[in-house]
N, CA, C and O atoms as CSV, one atom per row, in Angstrom:
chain,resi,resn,atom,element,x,y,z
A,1,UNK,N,N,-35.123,-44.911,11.482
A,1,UNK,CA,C,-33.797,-45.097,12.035
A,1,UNK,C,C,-33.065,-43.754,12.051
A,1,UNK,O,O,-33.087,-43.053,11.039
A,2,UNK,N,N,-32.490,-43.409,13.028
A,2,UNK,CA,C,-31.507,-42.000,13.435
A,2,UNK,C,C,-30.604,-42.444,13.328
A,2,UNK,O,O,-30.380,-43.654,13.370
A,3,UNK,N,N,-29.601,-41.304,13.106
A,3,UNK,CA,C,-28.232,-41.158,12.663
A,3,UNK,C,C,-27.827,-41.350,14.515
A,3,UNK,O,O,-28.742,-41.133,15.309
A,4,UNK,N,N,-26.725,-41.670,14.938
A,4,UNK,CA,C,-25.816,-41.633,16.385
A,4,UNK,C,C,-25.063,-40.939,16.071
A,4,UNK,O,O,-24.643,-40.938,14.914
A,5,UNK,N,N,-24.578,-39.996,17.124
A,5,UNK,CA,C,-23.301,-39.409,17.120
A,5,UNK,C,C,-22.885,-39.801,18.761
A,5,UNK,O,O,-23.620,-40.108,19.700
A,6,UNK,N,N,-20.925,-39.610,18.661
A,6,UNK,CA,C,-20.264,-40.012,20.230
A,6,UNK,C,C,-19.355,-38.660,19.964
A,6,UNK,O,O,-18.653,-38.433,18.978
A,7,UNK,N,N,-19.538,-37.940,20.963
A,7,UNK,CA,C,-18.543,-36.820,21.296
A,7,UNK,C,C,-17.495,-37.579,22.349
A,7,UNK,O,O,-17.616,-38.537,23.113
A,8,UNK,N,N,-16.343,-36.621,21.988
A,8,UNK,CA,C,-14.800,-36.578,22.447
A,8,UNK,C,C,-14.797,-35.478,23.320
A,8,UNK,O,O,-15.419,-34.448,23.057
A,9,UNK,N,N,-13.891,-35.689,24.725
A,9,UNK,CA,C,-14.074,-34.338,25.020
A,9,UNK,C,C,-12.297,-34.674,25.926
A,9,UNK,O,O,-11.845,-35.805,26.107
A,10,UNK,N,N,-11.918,-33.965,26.157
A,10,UNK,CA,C,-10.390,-33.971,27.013
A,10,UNK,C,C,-10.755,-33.572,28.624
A,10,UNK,O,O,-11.883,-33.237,28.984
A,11,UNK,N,N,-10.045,-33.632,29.164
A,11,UNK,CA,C,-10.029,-33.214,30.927
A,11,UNK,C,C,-10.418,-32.311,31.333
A,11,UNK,O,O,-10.938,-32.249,32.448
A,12,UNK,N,N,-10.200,-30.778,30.090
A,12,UNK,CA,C,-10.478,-29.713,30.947
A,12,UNK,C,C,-12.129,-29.481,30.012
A,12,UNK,O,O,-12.666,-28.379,29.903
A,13,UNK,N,N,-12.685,-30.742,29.445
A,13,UNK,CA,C,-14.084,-30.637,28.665
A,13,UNK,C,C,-14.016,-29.732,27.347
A,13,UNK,O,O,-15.120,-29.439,26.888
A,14,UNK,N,N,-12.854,-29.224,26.639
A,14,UNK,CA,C,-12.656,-29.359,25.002
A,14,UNK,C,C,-13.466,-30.371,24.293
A,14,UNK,O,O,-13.279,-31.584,24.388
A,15,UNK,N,N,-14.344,-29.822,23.603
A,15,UNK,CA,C,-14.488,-30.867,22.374
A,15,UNK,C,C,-13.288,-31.733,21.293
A,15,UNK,O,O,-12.729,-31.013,20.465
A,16,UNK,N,N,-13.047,-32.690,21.304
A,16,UNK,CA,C,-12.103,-33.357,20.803
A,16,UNK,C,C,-12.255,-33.310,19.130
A,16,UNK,O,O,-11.717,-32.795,18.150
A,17,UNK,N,N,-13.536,-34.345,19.543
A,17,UNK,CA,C,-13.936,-34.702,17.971
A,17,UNK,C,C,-15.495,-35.123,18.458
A,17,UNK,O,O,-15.884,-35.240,19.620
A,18,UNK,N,N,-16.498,-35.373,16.848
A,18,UNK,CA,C,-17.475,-35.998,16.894
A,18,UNK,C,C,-17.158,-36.997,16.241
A,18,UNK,O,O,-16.099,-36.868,15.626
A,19,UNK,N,N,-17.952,-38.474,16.077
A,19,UNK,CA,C,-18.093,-39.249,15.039
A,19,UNK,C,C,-19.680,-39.908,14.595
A,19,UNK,O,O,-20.703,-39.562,15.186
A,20,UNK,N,N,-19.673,-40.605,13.801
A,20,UNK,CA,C,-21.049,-41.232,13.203
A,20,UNK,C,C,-20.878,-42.623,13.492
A,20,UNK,O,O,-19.882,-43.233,13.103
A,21,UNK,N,N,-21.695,-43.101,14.082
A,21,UNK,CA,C,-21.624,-44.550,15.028
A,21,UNK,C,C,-22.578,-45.222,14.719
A,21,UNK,O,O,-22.437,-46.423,14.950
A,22,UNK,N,N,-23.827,-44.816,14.131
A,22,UNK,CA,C,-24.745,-45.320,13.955
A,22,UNK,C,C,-24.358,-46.246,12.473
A,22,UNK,O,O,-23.543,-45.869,11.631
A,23,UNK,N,N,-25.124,-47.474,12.412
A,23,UNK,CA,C,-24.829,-48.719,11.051
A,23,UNK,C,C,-23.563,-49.319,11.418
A,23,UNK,O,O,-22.873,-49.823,10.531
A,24,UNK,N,N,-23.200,-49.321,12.559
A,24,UNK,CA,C,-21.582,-50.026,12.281
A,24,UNK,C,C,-20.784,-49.060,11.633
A,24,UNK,O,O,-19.757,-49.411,11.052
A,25,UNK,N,N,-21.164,-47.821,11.670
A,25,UNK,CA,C,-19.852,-46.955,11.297
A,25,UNK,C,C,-18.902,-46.094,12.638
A,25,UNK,O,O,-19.242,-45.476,13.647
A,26,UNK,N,N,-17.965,-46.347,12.193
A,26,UNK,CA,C,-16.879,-45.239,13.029
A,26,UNK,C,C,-16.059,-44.303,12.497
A,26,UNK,O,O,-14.892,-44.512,12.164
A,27,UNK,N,N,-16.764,-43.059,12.390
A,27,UNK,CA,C,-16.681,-42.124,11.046
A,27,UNK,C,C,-16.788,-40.987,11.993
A,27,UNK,O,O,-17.704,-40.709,12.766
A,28,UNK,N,N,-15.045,-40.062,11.647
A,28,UNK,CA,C,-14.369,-38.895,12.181
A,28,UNK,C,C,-16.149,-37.969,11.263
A,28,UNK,O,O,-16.591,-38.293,10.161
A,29,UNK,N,N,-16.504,-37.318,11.815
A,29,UNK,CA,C,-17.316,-35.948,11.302
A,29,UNK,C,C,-16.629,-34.642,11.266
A,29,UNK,O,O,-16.659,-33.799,10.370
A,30,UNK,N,N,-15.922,-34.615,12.542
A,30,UNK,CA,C,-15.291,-33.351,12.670
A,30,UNK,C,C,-14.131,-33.387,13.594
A,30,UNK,O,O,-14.060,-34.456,14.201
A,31,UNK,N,N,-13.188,-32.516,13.879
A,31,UNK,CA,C,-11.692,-32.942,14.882
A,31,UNK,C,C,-11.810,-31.314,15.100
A,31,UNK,O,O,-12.189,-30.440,14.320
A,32,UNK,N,N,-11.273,-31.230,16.658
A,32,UNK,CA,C,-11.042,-29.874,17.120
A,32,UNK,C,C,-9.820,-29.713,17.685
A,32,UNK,O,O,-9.852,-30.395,18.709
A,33,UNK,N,N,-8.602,-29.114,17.574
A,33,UNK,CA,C,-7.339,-28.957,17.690
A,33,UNK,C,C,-7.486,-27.556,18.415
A,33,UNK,O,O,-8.267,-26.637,18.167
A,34,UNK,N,N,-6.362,-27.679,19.527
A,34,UNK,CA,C,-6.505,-26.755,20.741
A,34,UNK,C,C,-5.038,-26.140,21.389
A,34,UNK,O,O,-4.251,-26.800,22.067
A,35,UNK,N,N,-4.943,-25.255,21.150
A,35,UNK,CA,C,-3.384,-24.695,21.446
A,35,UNK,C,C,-2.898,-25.563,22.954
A,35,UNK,O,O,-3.864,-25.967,23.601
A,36,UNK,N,N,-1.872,-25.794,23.394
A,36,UNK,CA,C,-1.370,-26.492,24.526
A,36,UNK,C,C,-0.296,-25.314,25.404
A,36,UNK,O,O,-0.296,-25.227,26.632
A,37,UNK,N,N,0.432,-24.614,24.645
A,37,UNK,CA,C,1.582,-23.561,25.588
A,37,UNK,C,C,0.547,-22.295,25.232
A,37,UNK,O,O,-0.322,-22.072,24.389
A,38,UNK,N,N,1.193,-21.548,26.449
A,38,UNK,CA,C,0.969,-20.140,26.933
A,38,UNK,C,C,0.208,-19.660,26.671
A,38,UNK,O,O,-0.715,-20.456,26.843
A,39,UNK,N,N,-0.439,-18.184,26.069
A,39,UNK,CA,C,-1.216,-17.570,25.528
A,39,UNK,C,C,-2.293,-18.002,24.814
A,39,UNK,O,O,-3.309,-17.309,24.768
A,40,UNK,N,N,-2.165,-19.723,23.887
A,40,UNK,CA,C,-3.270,-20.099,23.614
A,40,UNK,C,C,-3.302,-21.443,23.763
A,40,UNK,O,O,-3.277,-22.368,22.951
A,41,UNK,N,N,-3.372,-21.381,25.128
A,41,UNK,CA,C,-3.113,-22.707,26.242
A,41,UNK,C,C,-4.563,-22.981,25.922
A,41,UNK,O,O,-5.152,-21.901,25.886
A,42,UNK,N,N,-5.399,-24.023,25.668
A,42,UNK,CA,C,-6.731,-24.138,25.459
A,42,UNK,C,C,-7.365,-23.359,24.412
A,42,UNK,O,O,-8.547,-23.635,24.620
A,43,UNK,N,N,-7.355,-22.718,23.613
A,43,UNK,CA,C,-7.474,-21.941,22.437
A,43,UNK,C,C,-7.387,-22.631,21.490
A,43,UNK,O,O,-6.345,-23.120,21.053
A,44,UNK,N,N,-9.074,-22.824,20.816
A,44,UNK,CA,C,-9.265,-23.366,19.624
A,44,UNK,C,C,-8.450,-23.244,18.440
A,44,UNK,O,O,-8.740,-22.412,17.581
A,45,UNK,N,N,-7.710,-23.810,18.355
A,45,UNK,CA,C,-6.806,-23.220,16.689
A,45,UNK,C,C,-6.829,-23.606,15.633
A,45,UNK,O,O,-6.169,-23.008,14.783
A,46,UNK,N,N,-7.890,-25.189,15.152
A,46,UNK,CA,C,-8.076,-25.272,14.471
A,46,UNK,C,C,-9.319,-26.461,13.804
A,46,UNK,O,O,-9.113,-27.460,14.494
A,47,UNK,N,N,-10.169,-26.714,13.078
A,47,UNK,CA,C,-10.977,-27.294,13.441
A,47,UNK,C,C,-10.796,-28.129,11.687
A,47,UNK,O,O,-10.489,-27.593,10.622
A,48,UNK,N,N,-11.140,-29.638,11.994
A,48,UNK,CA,C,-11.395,-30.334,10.258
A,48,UNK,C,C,-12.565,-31.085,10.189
A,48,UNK,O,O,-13.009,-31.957,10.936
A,49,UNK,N,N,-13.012,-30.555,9.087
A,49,UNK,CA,C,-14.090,-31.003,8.878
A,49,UNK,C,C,-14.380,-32.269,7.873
A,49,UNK,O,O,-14.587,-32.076,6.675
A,50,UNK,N,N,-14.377,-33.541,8.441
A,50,UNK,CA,C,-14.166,-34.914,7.139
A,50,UNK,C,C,-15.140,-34.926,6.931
A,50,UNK,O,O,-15.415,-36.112,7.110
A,51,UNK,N,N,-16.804,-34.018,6.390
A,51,UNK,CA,C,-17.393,-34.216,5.314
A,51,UNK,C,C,-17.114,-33.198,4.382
A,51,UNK,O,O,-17.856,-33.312,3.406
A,52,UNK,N,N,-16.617,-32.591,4.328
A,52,UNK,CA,C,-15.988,-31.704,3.230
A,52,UNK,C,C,-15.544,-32.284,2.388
A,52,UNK,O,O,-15.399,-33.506,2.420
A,53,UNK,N,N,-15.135,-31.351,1.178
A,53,UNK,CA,C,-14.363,-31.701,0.286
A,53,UNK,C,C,-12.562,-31.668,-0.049
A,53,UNK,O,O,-11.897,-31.986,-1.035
A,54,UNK,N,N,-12.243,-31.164,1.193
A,54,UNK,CA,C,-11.260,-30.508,1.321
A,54,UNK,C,C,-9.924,-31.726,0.692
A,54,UNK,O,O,-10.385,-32.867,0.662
A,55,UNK,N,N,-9.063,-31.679,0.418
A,55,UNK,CA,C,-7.886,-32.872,0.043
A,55,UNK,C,C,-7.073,-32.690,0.794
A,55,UNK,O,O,-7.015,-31.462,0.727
A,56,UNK,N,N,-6.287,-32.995,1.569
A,56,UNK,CA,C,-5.087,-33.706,2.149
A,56,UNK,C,C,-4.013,-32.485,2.001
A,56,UNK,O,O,-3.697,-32.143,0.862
A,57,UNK,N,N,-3.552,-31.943,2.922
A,57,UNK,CA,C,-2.732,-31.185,2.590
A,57,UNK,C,C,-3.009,-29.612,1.972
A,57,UNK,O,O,-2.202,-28.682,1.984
A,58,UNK,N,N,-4.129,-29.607,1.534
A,58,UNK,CA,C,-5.347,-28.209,1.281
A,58,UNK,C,C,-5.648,-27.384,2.471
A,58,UNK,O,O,-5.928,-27.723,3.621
A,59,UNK,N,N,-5.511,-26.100,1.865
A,59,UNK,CA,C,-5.880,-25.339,3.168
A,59,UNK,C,C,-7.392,-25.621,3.780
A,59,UNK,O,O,-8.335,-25.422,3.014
A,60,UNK,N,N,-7.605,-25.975,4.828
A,60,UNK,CA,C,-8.806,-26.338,5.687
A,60,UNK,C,C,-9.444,-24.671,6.828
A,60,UNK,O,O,-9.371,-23.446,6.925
A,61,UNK,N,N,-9.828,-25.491,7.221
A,61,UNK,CA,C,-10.583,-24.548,7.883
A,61,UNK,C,C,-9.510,-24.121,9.481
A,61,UNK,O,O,-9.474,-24.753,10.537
A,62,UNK,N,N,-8.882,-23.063,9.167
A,62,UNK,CA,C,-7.818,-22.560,10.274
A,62,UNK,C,C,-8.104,-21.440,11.015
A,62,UNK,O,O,-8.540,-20.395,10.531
A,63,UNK,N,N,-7.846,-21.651,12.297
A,63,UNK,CA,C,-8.529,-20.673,13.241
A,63,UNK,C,C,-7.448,-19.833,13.587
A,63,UNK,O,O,-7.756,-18.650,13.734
A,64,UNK,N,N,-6.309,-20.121,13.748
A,64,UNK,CA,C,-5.015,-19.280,14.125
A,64,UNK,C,C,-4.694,-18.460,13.296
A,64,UNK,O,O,-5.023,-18.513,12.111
A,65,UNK,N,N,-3.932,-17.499,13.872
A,65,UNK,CA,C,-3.272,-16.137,12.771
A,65,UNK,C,C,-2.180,-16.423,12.198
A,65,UNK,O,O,-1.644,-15.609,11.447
């Protein structure tokens, strides 16, 4: 038995998110956050990763300056 994954993708084809689908699960893997105004109009800015260990409010994994 294989693991499933379902990609997310938006209009202009951004990766959204992945999840784990396979067993009856619907399980965030990862989320991709994408600037919207000007200069980083489409610009990855930040990405979370829910198999980590990371807690709530903890600095995560940040792509912006």
């Amino acid at each position: 038995m294989g693991r499933e994954f379902l990609s997310s993708y938006d209009q202009d084809l951004n990766l959204l998110q992945v999840k784990r689908v396979d067993s009856g699960l619907d399980k965030k893997v990862v989320e991709y956050f994408y600037g919207t105004a000007g200069i980083q109009n489409g610009v990855l800015t930040s990405v979370t990763d829910y198999l980590s260990a990371t807690l709530p409010g903890q600095p995560g994994c940040g792509l912006g300056g």
